[in-house]
N, CA, C and O atoms as CSV, one atom per row, in Angstrom:
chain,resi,resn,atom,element,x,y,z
A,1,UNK,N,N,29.275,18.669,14.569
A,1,UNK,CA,C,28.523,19.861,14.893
A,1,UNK,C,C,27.061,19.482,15.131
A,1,UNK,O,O,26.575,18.486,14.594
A,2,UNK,N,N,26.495,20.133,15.788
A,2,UNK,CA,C,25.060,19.956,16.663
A,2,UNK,C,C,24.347,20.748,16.214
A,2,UNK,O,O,25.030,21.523,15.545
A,3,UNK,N,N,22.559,21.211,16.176
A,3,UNK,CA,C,22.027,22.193,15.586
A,3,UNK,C,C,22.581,23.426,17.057
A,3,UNK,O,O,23.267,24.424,16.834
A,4,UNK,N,N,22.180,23.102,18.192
A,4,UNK,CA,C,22.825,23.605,18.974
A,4,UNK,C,C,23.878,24.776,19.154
A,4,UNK,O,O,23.937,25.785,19.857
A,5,UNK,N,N,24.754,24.126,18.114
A,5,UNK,CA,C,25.961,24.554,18.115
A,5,UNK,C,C,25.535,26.065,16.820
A,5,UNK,O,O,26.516,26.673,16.392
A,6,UNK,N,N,24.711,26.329,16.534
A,6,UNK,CA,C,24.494,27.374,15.654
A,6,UNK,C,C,23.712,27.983,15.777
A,6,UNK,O,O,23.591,29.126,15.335
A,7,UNK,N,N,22.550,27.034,16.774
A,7,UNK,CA,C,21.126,28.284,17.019
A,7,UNK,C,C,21.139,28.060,18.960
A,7,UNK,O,O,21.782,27.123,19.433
A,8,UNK,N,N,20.415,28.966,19.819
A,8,UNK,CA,C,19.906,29.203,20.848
A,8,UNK,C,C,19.376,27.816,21.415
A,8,UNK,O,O,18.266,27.578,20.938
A,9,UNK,N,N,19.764,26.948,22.178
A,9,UNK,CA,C,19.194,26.022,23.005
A,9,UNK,C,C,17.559,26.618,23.468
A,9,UNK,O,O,16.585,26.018,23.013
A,10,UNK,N,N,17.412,27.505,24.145
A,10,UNK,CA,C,16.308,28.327,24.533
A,10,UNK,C,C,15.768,28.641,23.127
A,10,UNK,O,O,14.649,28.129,23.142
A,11,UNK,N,N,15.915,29.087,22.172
A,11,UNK,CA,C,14.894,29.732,21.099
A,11,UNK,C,C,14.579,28.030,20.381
A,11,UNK,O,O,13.493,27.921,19.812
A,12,UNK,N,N,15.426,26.858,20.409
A,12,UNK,CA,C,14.696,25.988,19.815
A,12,UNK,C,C,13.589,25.278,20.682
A,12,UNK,O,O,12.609,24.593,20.390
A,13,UNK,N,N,14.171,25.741,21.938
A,13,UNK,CA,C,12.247,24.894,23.086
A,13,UNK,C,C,11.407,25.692,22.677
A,13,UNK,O,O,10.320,25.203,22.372
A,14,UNK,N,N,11.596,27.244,22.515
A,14,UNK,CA,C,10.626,27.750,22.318
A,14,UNK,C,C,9.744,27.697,21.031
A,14,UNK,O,O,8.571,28.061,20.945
A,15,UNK,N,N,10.368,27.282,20.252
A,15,UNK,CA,C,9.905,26.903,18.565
A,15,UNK,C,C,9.514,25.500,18.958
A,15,UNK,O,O,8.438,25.154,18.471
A,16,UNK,N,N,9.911,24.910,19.457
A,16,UNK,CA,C,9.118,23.326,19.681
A,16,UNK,C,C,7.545,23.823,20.691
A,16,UNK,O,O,6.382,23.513,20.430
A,17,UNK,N,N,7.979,24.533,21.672
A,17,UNK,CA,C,6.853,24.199,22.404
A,17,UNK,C,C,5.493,25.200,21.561
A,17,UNK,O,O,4.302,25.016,21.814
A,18,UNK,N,N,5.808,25.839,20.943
A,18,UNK,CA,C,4.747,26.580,19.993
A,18,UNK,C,C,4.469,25.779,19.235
A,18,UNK,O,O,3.468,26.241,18.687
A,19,UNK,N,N,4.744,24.565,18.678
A,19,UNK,CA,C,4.099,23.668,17.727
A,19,UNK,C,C,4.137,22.351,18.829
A,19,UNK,O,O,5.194,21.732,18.700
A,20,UNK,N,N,3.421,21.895,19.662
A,20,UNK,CA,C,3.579,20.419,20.212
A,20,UNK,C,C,2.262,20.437,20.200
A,20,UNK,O,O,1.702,19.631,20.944
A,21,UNK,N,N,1.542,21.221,19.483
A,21,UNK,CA,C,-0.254,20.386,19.261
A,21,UNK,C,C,0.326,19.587,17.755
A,21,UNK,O,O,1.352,19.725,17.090
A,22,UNK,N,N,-0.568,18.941,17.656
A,22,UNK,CA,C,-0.654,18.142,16.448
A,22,UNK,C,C,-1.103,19.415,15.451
A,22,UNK,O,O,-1.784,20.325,15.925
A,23,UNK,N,N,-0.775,19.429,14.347
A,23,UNK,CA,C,-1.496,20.454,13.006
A,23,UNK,C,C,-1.219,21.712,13.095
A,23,UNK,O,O,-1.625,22.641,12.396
A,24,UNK,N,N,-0.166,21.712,14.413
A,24,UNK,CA,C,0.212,23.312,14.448
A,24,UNK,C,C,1.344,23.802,14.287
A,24,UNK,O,O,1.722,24.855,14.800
A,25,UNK,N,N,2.014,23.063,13.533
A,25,UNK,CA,C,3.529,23.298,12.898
A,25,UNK,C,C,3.264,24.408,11.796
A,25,UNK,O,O,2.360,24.274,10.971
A,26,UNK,N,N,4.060,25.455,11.828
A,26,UNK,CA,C,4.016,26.170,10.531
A,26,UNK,C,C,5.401,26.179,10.119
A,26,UNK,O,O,6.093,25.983,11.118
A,27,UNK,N,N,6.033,26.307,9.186
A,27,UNK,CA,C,7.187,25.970,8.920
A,27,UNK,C,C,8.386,27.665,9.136
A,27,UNK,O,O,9.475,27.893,9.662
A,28,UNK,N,N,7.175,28.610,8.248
A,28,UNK,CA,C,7.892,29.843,8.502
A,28,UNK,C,C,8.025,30.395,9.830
A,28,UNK,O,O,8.944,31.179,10.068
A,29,UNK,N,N,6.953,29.963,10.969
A,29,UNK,CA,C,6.916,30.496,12.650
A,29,UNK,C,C,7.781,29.820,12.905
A,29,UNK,O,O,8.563,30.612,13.432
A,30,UNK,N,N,8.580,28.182,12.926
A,30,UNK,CA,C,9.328,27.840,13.574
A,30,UNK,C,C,10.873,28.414,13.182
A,30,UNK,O,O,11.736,28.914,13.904
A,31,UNK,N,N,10.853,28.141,11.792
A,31,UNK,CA,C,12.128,29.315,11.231
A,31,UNK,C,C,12.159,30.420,11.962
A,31,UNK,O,O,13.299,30.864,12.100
A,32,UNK,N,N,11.294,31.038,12.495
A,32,UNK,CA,C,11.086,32.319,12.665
A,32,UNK,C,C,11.690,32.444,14.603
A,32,UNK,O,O,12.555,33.318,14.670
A,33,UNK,N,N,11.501,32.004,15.554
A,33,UNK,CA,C,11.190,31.018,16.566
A,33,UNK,C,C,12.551,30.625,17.036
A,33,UNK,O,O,13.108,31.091,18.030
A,34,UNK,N,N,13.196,29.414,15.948
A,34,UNK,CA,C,14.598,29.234,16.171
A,34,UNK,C,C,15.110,29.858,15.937
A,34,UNK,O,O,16.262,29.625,16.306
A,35,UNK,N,N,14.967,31.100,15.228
A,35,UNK,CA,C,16.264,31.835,15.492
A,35,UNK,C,C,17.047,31.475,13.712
A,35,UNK,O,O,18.090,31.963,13.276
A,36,UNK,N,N,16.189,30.568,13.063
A,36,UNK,CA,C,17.200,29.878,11.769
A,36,UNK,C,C,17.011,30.753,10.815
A,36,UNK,O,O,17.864,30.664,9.932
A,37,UNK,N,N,15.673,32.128,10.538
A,37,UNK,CA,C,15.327,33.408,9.562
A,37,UNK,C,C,16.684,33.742,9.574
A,37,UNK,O,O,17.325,33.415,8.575
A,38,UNK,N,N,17.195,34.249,10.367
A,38,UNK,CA,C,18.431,35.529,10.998
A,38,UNK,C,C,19.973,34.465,10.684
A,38,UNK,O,O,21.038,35.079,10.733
A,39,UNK,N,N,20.034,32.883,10.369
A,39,UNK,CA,C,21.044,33.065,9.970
A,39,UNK,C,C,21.691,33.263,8.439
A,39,UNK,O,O,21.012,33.677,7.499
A,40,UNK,N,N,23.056,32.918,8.335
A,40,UNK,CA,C,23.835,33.082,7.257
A,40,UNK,C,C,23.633,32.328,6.476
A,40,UNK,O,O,23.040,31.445,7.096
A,41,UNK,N,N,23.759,31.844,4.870
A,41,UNK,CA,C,23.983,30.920,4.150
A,41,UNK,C,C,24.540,29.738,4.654
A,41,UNK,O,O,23.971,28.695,4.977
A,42,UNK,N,N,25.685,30.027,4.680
A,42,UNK,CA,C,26.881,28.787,5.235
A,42,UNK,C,C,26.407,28.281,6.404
A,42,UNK,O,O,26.857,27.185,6.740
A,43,UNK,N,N,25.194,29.088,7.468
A,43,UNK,CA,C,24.964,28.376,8.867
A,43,UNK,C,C,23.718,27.435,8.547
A,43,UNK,O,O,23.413,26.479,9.261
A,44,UNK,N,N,23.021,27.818,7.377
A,44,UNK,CA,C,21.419,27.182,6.985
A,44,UNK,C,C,22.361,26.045,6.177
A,44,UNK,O,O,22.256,24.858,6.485
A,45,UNK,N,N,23.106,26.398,5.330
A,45,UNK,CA,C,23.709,24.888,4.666
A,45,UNK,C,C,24.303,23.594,5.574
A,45,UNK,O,O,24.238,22.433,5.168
A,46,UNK,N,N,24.942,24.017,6.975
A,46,UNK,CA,C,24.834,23.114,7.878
A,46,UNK,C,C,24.256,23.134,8.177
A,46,UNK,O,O,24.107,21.916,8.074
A,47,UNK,N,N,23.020,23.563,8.875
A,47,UNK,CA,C,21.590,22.899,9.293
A,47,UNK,C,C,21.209,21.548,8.408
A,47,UNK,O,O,21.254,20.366,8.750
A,48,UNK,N,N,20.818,22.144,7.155
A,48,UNK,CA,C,20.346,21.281,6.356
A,48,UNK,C,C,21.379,20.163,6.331
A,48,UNK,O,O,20.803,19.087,6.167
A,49,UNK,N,N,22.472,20.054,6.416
A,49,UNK,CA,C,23.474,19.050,6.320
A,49,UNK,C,C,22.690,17.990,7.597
A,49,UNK,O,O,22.062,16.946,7.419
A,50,UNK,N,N,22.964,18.618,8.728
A,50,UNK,CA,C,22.473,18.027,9.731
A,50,UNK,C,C,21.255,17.174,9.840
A,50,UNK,O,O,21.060,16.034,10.263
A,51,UNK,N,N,20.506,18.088,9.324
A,51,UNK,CA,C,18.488,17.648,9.060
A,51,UNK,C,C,18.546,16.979,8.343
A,51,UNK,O,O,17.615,16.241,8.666
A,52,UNK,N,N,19.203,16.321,6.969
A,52,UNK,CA,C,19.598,15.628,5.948
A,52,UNK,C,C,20.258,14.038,6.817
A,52,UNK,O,O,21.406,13.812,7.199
A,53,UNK,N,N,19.132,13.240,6.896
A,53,UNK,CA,C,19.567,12.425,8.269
A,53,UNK,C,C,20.336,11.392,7.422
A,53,UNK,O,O,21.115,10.721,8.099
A,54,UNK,N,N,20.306,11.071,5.982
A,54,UNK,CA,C,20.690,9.923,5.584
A,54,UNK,C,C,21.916,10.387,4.863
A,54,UNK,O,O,22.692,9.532,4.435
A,55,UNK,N,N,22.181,11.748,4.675
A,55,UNK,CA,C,23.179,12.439,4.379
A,55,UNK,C,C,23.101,12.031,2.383
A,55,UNK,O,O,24.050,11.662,1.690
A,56,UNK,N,N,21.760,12.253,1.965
A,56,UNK,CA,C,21.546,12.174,0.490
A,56,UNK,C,C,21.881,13.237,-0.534
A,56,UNK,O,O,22.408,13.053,-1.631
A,57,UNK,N,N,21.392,14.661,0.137
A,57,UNK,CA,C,21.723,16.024,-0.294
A,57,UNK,C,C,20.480,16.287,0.128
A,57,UNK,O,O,20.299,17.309,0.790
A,58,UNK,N,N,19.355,15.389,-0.182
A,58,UNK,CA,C,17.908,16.175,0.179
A,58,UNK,C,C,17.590,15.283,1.348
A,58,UNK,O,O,18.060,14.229,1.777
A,59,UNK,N,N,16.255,16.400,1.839
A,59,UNK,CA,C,15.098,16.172,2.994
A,59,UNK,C,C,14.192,15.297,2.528
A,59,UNK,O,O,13.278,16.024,2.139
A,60,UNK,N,N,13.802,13.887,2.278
A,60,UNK,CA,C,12.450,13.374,1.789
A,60,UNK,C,C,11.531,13.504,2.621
A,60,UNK,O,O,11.752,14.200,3.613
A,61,UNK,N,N,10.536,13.013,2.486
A,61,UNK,CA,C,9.331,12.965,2.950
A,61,UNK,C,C,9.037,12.516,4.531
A,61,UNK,O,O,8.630,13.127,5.519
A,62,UNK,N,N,9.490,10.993,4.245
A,62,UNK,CA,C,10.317,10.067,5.404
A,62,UNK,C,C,11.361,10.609,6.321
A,62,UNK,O,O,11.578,9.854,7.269
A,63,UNK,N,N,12.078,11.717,6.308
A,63,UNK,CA,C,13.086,12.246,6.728
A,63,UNK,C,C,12.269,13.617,7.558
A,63,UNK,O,O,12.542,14.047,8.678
A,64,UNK,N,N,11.109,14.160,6.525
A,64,UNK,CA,C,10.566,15.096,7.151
A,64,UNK,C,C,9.570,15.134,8.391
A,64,UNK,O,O,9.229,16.093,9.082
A,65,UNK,N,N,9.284,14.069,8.444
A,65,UNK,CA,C,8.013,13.548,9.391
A,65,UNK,C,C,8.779,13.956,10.768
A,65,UNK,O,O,8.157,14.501,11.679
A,66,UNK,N,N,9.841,13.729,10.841
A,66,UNK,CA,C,10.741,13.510,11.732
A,66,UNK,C,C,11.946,14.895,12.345
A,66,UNK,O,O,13.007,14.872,12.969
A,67,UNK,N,N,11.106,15.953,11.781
A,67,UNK,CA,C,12.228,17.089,11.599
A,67,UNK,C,C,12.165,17.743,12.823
A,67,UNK,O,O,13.117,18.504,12.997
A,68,UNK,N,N,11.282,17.693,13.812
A,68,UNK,CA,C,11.054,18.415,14.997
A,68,UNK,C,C,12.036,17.596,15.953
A,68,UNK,O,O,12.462,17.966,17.047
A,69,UNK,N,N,12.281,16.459,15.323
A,69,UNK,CA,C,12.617,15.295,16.103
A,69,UNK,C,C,14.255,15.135,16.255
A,69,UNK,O,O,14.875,14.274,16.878
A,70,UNK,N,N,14.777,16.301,15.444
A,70,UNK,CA,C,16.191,16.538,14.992
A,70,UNK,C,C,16.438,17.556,15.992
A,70,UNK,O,O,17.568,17.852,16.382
A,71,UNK,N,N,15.557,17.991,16.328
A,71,UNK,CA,C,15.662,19.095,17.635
A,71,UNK,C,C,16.174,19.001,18.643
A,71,UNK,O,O,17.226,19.302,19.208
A,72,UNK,N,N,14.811,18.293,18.892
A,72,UNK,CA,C,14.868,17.235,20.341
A,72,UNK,C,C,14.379,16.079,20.492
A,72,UNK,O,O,13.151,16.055,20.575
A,73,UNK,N,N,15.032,14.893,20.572
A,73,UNK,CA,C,14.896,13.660,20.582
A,73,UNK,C,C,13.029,13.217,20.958
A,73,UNK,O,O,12.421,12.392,20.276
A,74,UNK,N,N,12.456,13.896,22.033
A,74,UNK,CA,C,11.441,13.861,22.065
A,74,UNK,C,C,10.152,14.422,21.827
A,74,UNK,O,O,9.084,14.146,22.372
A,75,UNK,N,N,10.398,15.208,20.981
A,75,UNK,CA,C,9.610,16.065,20.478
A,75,UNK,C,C,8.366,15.310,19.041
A,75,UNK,O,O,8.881,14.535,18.234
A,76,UNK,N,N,7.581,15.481,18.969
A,76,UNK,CA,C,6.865,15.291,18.491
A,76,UNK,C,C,7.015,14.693,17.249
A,76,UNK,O,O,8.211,14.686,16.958
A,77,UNK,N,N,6.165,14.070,16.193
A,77,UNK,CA,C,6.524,13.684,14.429
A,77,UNK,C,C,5.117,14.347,14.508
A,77,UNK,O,O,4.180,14.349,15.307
A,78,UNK,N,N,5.606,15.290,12.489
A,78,UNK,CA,C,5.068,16.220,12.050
A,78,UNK,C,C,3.600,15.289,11.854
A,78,UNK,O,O,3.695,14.076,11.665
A,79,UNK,N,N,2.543,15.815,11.902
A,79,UNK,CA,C,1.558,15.263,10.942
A,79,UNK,C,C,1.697,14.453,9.645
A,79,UNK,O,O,2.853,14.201,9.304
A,80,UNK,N,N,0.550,13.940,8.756
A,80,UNK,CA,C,0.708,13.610,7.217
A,80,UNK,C,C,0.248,14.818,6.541
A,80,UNK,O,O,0.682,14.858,5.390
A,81,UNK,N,N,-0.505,15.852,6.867
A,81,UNK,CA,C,-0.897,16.527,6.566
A,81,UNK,C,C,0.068,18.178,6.961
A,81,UNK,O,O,-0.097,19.234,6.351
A,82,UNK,N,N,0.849,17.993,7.896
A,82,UNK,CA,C,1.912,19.422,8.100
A,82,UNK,C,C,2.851,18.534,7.111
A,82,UNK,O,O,2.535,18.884,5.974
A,83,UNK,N,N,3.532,17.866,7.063
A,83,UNK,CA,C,4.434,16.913,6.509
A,83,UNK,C,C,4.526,17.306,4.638
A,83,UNK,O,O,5.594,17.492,4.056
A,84,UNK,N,N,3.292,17.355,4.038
A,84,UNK,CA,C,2.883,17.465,2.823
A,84,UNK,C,C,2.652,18.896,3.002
A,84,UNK,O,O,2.842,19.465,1.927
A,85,UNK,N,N,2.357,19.608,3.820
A,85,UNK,CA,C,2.399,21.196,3.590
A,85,UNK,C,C,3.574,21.460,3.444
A,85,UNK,O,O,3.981,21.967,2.399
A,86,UNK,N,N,4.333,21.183,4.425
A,86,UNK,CA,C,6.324,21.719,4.773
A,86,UNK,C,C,6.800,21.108,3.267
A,86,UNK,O,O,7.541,21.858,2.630
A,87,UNK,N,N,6.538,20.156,2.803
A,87,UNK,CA,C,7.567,19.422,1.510
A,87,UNK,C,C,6.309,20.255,0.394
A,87,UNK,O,O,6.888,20.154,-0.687
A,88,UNK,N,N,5.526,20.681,0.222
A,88,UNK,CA,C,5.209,21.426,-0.750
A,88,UNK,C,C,5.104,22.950,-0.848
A,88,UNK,O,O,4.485,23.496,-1.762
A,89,UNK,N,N,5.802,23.692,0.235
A,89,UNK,CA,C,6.330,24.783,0.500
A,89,UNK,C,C,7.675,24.617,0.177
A,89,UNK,O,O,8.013,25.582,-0.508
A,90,UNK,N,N,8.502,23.928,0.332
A,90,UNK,CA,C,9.952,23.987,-0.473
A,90,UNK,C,C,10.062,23.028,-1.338
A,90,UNK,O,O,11.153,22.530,-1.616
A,91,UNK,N,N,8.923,22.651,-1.875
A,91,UNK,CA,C,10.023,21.399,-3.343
A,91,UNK,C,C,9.779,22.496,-4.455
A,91,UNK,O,O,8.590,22.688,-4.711
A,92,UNK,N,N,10.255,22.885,-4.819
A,92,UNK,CA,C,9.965,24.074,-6.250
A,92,UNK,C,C,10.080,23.278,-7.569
A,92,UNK,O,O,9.647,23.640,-8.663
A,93,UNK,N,N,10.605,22.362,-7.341
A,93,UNK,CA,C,11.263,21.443,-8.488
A,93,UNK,C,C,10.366,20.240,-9.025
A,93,UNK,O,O,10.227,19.720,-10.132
A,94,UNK,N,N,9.832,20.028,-7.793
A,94,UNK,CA,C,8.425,18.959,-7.970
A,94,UNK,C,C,8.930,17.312,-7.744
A,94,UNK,O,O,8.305,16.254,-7.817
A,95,UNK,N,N,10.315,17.622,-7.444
A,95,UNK,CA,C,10.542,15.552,-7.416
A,95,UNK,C,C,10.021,15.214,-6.134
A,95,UNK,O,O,9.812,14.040,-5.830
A,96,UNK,N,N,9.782,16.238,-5.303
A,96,UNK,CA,C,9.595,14.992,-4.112
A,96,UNK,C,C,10.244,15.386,-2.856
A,96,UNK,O,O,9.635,15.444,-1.788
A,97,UNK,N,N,11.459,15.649,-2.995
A,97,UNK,CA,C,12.427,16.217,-1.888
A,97,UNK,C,C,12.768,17.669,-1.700
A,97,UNK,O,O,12.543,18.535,-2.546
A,98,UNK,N,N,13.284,17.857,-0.616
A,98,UNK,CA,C,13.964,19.348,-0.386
A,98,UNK,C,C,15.562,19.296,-0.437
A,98,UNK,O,O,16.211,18.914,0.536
A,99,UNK,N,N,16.088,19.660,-1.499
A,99,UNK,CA,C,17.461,20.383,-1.565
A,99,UNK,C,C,17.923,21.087,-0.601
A,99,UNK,O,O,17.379,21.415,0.453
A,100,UNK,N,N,18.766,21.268,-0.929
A,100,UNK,CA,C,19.668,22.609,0.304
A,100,UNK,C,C,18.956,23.992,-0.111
A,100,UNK,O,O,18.308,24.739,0.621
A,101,UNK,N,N,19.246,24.131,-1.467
A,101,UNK,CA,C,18.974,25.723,-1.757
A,101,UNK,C,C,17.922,25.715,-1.836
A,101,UNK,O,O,17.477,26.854,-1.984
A,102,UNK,N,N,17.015,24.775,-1.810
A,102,UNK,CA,C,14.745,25.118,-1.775
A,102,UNK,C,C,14.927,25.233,-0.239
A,102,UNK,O,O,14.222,26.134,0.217
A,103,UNK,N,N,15.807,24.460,0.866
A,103,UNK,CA,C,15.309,24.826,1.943
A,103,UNK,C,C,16.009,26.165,2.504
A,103,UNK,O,O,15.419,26.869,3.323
A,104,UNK,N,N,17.461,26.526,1.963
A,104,UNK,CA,C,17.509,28.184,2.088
A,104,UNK,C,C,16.803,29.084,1.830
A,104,UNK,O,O,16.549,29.998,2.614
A,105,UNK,N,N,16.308,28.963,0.532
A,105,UNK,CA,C,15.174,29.350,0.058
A,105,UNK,C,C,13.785,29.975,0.628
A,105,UNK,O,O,13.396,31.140,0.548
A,106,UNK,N,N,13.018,28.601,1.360
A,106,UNK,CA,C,12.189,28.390,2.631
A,106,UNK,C,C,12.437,29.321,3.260
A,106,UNK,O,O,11.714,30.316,3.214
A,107,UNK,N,N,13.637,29.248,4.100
A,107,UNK,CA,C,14.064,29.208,5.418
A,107,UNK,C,C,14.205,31.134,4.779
A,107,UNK,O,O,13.196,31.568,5.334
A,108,UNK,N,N,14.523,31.781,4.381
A,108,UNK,CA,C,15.032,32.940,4.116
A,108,UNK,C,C,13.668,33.980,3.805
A,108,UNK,O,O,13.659,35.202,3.957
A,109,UNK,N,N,12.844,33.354,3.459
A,109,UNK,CA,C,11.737,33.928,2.410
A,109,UNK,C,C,10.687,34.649,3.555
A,109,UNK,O,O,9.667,35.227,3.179
């Protein structure tokens, strides 16, 4: 399965091309954007499966830099500074990473 395969081809350019400046990623506009607010549990738990590139359970840091990039192959890497905003908007827990349910969580809120 593809992100594709669950959200709008068209609503994810449009969530990319609203963040392709550098520092202008917001995490809730692109949720908002793709189309990923409006889905189901079970459709955000495959996302995250997907976005989960090393297939650990969580999003690290290293994994996050790279999340626009899960989109579309050429799309941009997050800042160090959006990078540490996005992972300290969903780590609730404080280790470091994003879970499934901190990024449902995120993604829902």
């Amino acid at each position: 399965m593809s992100l594709t395969d669950i959200l709008s081809p068209s609503d994810i350019a449009a969530a990319l091309r609203d963040c392709q400046a550098p520092d202008s990623f917001s995490p809730k506009k692109f949720f908002q954007i793709s189309g990923m607010s409006k889905k189901s549990s079970s459709q955000l738990k495959e996302i995250f499966r997907i976005l989960d590139n090393d297939q650990s359970g969580f999003i690290e840091e290293d994994e996050l830099k790279y999340f626009l990039q899960r989109f579309e192959c050429g799309a941009r890497v997050l800042t160090a500074s959006e990078t540490k905003t996005f992972l300290a908007a969903a780590d609730h827990d404080g280790d470091g990473k994003i879970g499934a349910e901190e990024f449902q969580e995120l993604v829902q809120s």
